[in-house]
mmCIF file as Biopython writes it, N, C-alpha, C and O atoms, coordinates in Angstrom:
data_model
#
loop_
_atom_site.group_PDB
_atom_site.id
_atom_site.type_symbol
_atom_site.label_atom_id
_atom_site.label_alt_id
_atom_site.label_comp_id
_atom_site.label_asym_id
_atom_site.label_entity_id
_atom_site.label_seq_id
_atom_site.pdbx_PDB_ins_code
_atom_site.Cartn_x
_atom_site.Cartn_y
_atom_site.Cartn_z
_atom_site.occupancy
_atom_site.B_iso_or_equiv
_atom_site.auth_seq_id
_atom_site.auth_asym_id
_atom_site.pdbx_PDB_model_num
ATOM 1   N N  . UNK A ? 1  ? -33.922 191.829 131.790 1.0 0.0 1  A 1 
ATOM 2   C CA . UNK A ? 1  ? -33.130 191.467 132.944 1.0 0.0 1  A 1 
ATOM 3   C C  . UNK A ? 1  ? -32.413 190.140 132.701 1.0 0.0 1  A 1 
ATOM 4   O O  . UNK A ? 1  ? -31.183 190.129 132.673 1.0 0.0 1  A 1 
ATOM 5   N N  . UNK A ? 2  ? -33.035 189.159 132.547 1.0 0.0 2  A 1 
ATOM 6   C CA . UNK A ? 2  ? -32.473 188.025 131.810 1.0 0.0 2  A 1 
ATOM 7   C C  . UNK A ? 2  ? -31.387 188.290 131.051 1.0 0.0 2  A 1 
ATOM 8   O O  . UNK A ? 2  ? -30.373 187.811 131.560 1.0 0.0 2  A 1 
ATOM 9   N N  . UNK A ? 3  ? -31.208 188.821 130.109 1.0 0.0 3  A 1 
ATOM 10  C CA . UNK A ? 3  ? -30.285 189.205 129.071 1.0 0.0 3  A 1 
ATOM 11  C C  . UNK A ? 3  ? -28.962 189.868 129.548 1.0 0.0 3  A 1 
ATOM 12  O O  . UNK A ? 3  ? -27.856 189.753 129.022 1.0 0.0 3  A 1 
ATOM 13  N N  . UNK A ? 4  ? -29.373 190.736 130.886 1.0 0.0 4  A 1 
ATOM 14  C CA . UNK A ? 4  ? -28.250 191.234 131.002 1.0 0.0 4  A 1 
ATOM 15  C C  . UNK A ? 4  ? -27.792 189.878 132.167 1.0 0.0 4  A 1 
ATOM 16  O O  . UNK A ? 4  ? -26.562 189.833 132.132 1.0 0.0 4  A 1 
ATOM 17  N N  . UNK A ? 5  ? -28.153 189.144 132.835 1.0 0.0 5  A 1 
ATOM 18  C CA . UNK A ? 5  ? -27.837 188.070 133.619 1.0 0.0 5  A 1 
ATOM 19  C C  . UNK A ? 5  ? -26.918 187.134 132.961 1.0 0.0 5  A 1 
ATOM 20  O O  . UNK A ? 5  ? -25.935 186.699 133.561 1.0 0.0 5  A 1 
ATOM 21  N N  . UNK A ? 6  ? -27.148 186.860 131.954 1.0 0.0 6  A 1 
ATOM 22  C CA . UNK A ? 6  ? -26.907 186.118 131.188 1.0 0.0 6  A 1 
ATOM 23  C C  . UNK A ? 6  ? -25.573 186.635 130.500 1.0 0.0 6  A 1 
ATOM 24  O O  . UNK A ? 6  ? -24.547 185.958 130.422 1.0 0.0 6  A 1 
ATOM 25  N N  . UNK A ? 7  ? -25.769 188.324 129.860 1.0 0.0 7  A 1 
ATOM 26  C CA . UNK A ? 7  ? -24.140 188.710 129.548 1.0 0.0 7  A 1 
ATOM 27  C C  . UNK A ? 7  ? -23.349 188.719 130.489 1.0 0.0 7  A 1 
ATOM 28  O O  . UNK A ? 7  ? -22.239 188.246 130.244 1.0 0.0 7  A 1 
ATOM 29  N N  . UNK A ? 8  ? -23.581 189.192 131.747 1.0 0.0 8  A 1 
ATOM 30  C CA . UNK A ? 8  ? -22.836 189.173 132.939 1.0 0.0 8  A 1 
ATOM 31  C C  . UNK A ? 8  ? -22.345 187.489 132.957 1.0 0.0 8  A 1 
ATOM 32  O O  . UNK A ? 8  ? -21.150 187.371 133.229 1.0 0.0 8  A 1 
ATOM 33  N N  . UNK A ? 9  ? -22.799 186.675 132.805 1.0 0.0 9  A 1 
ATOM 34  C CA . UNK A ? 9  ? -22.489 185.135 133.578 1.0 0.0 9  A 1 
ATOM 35  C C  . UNK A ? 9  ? -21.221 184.978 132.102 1.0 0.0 9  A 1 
ATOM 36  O O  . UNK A ? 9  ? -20.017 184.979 132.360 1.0 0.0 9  A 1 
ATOM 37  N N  . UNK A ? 10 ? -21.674 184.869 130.789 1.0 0.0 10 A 1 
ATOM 38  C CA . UNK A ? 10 ? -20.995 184.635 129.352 1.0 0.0 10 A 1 
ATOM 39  C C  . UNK A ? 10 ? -19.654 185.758 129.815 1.0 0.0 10 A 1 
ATOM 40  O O  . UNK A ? 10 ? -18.562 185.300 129.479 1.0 0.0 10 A 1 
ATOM 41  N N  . UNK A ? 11 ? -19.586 187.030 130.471 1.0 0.0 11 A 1 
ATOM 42  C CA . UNK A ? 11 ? -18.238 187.716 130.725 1.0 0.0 11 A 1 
ATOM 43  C C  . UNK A ? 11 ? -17.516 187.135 131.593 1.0 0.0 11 A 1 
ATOM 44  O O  . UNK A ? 11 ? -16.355 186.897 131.260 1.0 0.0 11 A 1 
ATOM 45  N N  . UNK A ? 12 ? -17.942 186.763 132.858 1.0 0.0 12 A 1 
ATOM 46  C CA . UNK A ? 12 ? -17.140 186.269 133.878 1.0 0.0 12 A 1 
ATOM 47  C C  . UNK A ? 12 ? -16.785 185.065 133.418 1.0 0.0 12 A 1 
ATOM 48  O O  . UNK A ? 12 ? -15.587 184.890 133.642 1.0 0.0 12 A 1 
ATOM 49  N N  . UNK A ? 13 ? -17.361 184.009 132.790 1.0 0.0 13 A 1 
ATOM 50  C CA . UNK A ? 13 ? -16.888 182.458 132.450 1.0 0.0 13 A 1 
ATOM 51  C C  . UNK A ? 13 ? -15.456 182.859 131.730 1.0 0.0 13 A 1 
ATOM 52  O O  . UNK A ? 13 ? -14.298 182.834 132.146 1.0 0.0 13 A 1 
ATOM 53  N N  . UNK A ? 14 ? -16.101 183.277 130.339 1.0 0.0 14 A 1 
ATOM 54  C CA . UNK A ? 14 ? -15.512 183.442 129.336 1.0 0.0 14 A 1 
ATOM 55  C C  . UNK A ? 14 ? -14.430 184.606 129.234 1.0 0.0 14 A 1 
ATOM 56  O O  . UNK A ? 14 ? -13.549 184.469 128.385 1.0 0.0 14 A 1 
ATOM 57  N N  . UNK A ? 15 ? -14.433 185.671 129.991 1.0 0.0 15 A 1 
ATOM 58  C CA . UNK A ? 15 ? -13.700 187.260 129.552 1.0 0.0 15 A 1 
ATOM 59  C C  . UNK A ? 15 ? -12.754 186.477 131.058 1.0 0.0 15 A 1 
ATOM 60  O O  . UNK A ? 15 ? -11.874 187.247 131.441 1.0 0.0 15 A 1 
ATOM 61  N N  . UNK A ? 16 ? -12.817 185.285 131.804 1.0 0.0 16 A 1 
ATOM 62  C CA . UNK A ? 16 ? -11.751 184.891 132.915 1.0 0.0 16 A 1 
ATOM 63  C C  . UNK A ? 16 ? -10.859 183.622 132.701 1.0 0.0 16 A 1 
ATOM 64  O O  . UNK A ? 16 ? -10.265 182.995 133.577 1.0 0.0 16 A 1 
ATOM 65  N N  . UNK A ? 17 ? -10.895 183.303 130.969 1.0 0.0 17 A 1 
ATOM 66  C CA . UNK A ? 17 ? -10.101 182.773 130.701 1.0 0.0 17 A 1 
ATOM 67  C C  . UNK A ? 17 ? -9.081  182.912 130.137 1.0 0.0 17 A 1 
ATOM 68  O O  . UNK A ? 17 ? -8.380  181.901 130.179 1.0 0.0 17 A 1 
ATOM 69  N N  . UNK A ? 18 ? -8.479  184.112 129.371 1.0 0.0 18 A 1 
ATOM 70  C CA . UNK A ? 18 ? -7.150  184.638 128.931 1.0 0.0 18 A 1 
ATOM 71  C C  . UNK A ? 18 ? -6.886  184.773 130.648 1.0 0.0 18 A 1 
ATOM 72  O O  . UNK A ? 18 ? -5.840  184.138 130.777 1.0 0.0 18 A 1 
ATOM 73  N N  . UNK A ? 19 ? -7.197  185.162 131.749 1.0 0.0 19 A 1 
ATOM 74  C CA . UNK A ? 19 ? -6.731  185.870 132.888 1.0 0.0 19 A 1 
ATOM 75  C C  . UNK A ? 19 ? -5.823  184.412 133.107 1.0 0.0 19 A 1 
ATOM 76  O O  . UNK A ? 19 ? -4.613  184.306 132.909 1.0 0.0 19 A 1 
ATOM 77  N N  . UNK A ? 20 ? -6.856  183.210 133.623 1.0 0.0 20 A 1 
ATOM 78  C CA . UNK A ? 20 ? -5.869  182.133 133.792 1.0 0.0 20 A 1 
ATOM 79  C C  . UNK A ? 20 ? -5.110  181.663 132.953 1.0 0.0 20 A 1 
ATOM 80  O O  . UNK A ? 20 ? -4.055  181.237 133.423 1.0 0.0 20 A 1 
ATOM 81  N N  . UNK A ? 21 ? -5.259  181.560 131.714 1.0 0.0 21 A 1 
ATOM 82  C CA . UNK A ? 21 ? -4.412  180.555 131.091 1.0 0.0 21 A 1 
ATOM 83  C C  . UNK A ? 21 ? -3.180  182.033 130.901 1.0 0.0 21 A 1 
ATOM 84  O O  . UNK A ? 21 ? -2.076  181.497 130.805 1.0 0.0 21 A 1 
ATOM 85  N N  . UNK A ? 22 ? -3.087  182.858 130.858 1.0 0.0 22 A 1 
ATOM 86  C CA . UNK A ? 22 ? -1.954  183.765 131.242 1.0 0.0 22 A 1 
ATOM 87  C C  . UNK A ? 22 ? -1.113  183.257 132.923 1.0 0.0 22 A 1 
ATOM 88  O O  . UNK A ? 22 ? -0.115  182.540 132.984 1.0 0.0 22 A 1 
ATOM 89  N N  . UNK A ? 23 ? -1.681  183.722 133.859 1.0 0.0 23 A 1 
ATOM 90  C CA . UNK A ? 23 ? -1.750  182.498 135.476 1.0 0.0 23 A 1 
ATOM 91  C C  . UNK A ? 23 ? -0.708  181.667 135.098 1.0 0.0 23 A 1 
ATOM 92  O O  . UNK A ? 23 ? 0.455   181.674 135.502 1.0 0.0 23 A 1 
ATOM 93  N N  . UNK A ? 24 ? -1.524  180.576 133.854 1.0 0.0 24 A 1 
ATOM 94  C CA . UNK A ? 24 ? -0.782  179.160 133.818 1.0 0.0 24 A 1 
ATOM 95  C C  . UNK A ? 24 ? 0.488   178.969 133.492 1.0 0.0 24 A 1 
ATOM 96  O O  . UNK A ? 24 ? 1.395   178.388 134.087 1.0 0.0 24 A 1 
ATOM 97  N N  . UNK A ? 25 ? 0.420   179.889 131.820 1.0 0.0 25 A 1 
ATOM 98  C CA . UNK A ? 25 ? 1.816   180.460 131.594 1.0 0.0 25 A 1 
ATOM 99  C C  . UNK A ? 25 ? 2.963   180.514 132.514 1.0 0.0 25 A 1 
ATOM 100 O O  . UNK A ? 25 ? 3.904   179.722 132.561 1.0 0.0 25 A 1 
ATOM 101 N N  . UNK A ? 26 ? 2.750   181.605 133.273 1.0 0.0 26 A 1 
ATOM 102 C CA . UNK A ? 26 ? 3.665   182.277 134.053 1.0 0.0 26 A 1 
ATOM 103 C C  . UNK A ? 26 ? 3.878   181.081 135.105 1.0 0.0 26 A 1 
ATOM 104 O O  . UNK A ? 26 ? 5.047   180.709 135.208 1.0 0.0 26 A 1 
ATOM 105 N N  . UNK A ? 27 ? 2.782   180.320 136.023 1.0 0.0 27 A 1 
ATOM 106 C CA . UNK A ? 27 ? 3.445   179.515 136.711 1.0 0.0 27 A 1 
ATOM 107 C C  . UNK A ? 27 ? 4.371   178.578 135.951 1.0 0.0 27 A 1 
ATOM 108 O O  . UNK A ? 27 ? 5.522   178.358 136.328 1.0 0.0 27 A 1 
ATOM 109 N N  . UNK A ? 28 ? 3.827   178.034 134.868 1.0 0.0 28 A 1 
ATOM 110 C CA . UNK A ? 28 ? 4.352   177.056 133.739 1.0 0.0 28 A 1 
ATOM 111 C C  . UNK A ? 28 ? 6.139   177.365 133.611 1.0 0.0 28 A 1 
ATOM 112 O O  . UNK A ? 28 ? 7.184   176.740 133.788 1.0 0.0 28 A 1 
ATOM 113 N N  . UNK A ? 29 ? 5.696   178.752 133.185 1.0 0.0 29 A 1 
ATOM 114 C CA . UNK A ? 29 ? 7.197   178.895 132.722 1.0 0.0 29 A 1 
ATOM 115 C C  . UNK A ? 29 ? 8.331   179.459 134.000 1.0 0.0 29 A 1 
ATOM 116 O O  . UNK A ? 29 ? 9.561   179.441 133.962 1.0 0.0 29 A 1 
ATOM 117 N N  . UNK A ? 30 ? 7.462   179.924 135.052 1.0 0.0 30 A 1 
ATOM 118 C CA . UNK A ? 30 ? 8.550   179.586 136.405 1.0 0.0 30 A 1 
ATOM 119 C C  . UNK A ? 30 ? 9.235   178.471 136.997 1.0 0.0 30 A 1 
ATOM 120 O O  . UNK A ? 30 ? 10.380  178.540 137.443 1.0 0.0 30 A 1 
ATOM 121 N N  . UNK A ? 31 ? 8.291   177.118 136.993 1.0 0.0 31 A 1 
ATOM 122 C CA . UNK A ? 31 ? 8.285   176.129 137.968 1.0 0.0 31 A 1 
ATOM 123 C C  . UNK A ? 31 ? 8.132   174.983 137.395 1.0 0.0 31 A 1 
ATOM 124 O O  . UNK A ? 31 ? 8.216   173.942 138.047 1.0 0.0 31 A 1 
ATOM 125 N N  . UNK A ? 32 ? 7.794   175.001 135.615 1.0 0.0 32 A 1 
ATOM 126 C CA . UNK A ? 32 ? 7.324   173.827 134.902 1.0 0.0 32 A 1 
ATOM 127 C C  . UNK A ? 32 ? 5.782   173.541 135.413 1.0 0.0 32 A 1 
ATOM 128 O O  . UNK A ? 32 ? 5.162   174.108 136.313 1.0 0.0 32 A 1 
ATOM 129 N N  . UNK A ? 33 ? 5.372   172.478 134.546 1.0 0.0 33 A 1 
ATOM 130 C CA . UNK A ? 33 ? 3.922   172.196 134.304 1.0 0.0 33 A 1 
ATOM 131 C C  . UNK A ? 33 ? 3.511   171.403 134.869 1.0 0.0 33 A 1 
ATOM 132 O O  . UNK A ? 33 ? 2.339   171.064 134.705 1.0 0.0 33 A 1 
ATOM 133 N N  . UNK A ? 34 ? 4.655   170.558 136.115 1.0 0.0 34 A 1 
ATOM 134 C CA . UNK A ? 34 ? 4.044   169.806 137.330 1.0 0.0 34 A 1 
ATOM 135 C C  . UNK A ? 34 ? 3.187   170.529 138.104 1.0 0.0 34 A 1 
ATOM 136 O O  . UNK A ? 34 ? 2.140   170.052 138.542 1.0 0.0 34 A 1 
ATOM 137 N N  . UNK A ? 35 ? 3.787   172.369 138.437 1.0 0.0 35 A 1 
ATOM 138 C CA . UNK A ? 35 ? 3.004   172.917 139.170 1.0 0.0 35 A 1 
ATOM 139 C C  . UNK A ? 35 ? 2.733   173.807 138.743 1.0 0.0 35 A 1 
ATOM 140 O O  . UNK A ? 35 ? 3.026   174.850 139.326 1.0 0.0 35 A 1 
ATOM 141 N N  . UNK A ? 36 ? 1.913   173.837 137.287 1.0 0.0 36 A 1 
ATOM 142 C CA . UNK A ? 36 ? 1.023   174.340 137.533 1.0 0.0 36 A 1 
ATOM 143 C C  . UNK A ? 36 ? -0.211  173.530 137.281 1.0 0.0 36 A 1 
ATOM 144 O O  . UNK A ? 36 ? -1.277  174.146 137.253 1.0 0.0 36 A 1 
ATOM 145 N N  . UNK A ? 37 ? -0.214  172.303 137.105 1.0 0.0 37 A 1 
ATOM 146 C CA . UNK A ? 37 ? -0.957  171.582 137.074 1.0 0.0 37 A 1 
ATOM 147 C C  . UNK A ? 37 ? -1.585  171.529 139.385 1.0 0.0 37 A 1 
ATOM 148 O O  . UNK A ? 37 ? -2.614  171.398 140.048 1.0 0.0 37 A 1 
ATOM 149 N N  . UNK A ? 38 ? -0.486  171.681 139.546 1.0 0.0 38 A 1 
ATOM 150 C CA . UNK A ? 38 ? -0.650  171.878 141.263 1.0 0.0 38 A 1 
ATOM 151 C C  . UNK A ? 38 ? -1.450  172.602 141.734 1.0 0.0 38 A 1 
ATOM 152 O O  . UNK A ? 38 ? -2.163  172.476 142.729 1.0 0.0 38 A 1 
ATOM 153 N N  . UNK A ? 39 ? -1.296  173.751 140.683 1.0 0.0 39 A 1 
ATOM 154 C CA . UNK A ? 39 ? -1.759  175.445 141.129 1.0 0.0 39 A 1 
ATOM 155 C C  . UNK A ? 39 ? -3.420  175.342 140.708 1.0 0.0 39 A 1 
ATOM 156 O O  . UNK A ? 39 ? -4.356  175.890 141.291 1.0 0.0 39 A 1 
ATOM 157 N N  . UNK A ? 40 ? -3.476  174.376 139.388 1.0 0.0 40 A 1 
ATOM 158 C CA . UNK A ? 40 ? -5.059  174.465 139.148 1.0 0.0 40 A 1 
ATOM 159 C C  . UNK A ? 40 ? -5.848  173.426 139.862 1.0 0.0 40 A 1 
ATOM 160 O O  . UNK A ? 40 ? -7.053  173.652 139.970 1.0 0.0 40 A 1 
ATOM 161 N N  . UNK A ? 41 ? -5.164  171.833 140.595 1.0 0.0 41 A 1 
ATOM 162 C CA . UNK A ? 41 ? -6.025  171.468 141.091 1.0 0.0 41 A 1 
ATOM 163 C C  . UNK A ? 41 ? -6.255  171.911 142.807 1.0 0.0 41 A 1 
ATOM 164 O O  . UNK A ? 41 ? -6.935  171.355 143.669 1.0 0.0 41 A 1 
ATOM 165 N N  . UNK A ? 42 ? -5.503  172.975 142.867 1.0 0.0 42 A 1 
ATOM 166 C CA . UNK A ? 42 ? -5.472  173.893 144.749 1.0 0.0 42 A 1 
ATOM 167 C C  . UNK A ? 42 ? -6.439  174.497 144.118 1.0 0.0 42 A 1 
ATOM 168 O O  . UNK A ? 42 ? -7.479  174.021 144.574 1.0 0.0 42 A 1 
ATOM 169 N N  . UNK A ? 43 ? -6.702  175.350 143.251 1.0 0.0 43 A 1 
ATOM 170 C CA . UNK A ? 43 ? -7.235  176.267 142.644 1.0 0.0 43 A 1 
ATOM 171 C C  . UNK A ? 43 ? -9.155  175.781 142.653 1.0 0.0 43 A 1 
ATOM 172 O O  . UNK A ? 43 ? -10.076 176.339 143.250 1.0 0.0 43 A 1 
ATOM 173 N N  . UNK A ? 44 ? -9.172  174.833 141.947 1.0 0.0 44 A 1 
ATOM 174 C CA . UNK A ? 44 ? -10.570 173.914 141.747 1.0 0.0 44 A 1 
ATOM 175 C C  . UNK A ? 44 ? -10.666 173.803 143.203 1.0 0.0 44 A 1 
ATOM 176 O O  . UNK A ? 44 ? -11.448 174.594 143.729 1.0 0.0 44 A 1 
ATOM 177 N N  . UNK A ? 45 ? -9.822  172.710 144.234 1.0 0.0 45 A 1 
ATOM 178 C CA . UNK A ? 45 ? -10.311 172.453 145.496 1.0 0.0 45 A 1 
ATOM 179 C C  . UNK A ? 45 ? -10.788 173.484 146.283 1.0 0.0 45 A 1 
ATOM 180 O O  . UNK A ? 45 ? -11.593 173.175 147.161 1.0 0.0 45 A 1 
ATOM 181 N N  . UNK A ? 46 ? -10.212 175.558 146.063 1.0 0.0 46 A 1 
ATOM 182 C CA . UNK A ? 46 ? -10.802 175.849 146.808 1.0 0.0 46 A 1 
ATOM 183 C C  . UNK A ? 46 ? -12.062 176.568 146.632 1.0 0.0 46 A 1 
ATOM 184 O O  . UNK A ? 46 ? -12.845 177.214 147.329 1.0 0.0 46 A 1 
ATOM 185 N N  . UNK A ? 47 ? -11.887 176.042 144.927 1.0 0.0 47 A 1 
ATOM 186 C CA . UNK A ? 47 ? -13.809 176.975 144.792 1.0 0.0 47 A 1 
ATOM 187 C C  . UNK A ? 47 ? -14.709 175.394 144.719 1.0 0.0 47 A 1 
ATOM 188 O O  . UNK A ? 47 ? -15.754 175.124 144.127 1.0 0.0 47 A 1 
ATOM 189 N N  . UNK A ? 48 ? -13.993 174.706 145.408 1.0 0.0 48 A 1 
ATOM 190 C CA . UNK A ? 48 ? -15.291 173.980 145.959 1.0 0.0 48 A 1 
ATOM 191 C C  . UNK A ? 48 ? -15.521 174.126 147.541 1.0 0.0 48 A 1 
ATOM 192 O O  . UNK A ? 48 ? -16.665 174.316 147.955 1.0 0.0 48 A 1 
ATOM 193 N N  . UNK A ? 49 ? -14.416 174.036 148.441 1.0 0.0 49 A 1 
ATOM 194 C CA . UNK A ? 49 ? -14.712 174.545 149.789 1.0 0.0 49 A 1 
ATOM 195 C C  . UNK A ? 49 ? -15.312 176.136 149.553 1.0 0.0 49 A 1 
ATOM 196 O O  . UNK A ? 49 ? -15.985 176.149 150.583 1.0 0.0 49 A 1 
ATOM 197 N N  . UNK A ? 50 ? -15.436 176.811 149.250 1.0 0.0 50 A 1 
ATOM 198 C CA . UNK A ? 50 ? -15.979 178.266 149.051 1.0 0.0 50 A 1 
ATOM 199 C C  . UNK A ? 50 ? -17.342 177.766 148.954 1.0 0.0 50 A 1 
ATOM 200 O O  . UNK A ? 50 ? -18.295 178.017 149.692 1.0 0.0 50 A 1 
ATOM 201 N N  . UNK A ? 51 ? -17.265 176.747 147.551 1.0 0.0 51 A 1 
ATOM 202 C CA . UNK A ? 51 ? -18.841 176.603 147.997 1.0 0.0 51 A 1 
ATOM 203 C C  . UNK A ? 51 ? -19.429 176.090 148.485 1.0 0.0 51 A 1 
ATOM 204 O O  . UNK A ? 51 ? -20.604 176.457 148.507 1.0 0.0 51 A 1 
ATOM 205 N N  . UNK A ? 52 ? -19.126 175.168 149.045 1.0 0.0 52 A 1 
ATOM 206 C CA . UNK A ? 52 ? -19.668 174.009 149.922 1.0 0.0 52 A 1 
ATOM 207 C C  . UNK A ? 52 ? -20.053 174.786 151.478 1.0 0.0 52 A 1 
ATOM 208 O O  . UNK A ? 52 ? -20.800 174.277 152.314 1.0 0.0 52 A 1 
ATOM 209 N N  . UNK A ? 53 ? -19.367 176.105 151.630 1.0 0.0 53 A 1 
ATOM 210 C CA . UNK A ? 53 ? -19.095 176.710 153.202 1.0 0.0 53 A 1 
ATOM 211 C C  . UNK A ? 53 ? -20.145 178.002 152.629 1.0 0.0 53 A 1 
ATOM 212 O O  . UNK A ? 53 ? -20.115 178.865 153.507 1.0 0.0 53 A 1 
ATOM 213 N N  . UNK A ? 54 ? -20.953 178.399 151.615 1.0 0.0 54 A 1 
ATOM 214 C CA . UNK A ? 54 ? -21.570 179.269 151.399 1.0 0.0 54 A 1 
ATOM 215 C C  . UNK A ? 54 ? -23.292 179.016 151.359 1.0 0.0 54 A 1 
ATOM 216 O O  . UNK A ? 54 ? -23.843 178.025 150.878 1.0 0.0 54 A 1 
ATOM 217 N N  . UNK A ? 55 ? -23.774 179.859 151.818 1.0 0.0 55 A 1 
ATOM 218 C CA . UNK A ? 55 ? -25.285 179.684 152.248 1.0 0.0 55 A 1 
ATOM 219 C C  . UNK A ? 55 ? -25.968 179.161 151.166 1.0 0.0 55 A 1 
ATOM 220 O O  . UNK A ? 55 ? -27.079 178.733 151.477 1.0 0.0 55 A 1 
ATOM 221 N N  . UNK A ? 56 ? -25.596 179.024 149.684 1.0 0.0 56 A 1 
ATOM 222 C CA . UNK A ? 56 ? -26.059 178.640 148.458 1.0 0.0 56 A 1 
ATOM 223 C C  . UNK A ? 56 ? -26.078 177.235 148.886 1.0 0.0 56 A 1 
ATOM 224 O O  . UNK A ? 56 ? -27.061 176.516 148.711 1.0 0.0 56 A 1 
ATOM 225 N N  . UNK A ? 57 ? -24.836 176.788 149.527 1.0 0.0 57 A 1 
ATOM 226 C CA . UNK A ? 57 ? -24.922 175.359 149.320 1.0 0.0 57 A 1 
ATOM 227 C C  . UNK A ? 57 ? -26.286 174.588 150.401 1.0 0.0 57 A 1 
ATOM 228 O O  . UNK A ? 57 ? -26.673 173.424 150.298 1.0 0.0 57 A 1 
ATOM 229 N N  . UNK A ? 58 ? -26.819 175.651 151.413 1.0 0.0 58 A 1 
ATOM 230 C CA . UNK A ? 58 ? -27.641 174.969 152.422 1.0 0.0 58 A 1 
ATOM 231 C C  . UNK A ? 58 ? -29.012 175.361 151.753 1.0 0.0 58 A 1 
ATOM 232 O O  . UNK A ? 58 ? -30.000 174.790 152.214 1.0 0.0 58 A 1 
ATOM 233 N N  . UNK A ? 59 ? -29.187 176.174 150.825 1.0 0.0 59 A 1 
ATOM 234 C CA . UNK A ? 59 ? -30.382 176.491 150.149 1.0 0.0 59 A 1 
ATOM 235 C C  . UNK A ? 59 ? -31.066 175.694 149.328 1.0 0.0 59 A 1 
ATOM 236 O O  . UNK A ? 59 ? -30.599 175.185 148.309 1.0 0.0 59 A 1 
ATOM 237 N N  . UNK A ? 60 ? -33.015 175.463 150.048 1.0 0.0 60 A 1 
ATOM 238 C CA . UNK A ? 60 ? -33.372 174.290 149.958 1.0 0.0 60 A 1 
ATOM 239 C C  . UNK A ? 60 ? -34.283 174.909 149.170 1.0 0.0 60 A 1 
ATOM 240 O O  . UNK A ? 60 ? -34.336 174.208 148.159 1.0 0.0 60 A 1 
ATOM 241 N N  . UNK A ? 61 ? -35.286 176.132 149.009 1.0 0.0 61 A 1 
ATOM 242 C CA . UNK A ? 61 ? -36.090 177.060 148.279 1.0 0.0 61 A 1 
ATOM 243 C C  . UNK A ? 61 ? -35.681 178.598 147.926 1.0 0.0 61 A 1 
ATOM 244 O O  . UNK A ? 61 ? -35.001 179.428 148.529 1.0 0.0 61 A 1 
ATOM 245 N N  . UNK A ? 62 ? -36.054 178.608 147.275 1.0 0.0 62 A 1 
ATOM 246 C CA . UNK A ? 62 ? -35.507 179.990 146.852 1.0 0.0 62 A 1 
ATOM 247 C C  . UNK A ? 62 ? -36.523 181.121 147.790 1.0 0.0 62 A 1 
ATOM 248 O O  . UNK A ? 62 ? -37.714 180.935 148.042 1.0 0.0 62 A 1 
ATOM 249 N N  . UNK A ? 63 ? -35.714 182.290 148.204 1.0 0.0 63 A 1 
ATOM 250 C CA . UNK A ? 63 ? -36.305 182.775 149.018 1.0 0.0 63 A 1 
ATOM 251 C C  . UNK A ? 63 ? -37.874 183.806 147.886 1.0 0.0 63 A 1 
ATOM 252 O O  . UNK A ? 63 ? -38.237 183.981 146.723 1.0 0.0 63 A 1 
ATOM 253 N N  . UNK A ? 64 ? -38.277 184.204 149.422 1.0 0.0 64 A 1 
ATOM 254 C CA . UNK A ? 64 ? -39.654 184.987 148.560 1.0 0.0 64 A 1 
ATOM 255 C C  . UNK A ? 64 ? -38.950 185.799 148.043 1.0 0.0 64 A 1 
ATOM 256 O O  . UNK A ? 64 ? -37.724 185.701 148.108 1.0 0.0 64 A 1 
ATOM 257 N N  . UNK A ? 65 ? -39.623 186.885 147.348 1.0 0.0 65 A 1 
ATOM 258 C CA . UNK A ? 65 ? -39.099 188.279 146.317 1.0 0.0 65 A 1 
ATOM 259 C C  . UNK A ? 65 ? -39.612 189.192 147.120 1.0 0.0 65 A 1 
ATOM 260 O O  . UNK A ? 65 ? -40.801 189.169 147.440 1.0 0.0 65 A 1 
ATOM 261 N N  . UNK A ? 66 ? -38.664 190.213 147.587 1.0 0.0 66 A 1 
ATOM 262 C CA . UNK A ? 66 ? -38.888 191.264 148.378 1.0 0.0 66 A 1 
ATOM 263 C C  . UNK A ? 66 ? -39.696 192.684 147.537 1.0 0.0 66 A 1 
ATOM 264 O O  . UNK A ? 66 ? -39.952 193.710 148.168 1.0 0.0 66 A 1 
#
């Protein structure tokens, strides 16, 4: 189980970075690299409100195992 946790986490990090830096490209080469430098720090700010507003962030113990 571990193992597959672990390929799952190494795909999403890693197999979601051609996705953006393609993203970057395309904003890059629409609008120049002011914005997309714009686009990635909107981008960061809102996967921190996501997490900051998600029950992970109020979690003080891990729950029991059902």
């Amino acid at each position: 189980m571990l193992g597959r946790v672990s390929a799952l986490l190494t795909l999403a990090t890693s197999g979601a970075r051609p996705i953006g830096a393609g993203i970057g490209l395309l904003i890059a080469s629409l609008s120049g690299p002011e914005a997309c430098l714009m686009a990635s720090a909107f981008c960061f700010l809102l996967q921190l409100l996501i997490i900051l507003v998600s029950p992970a962030a109020r979690l003080r113990d891990l729950p029991a195992p059902v």
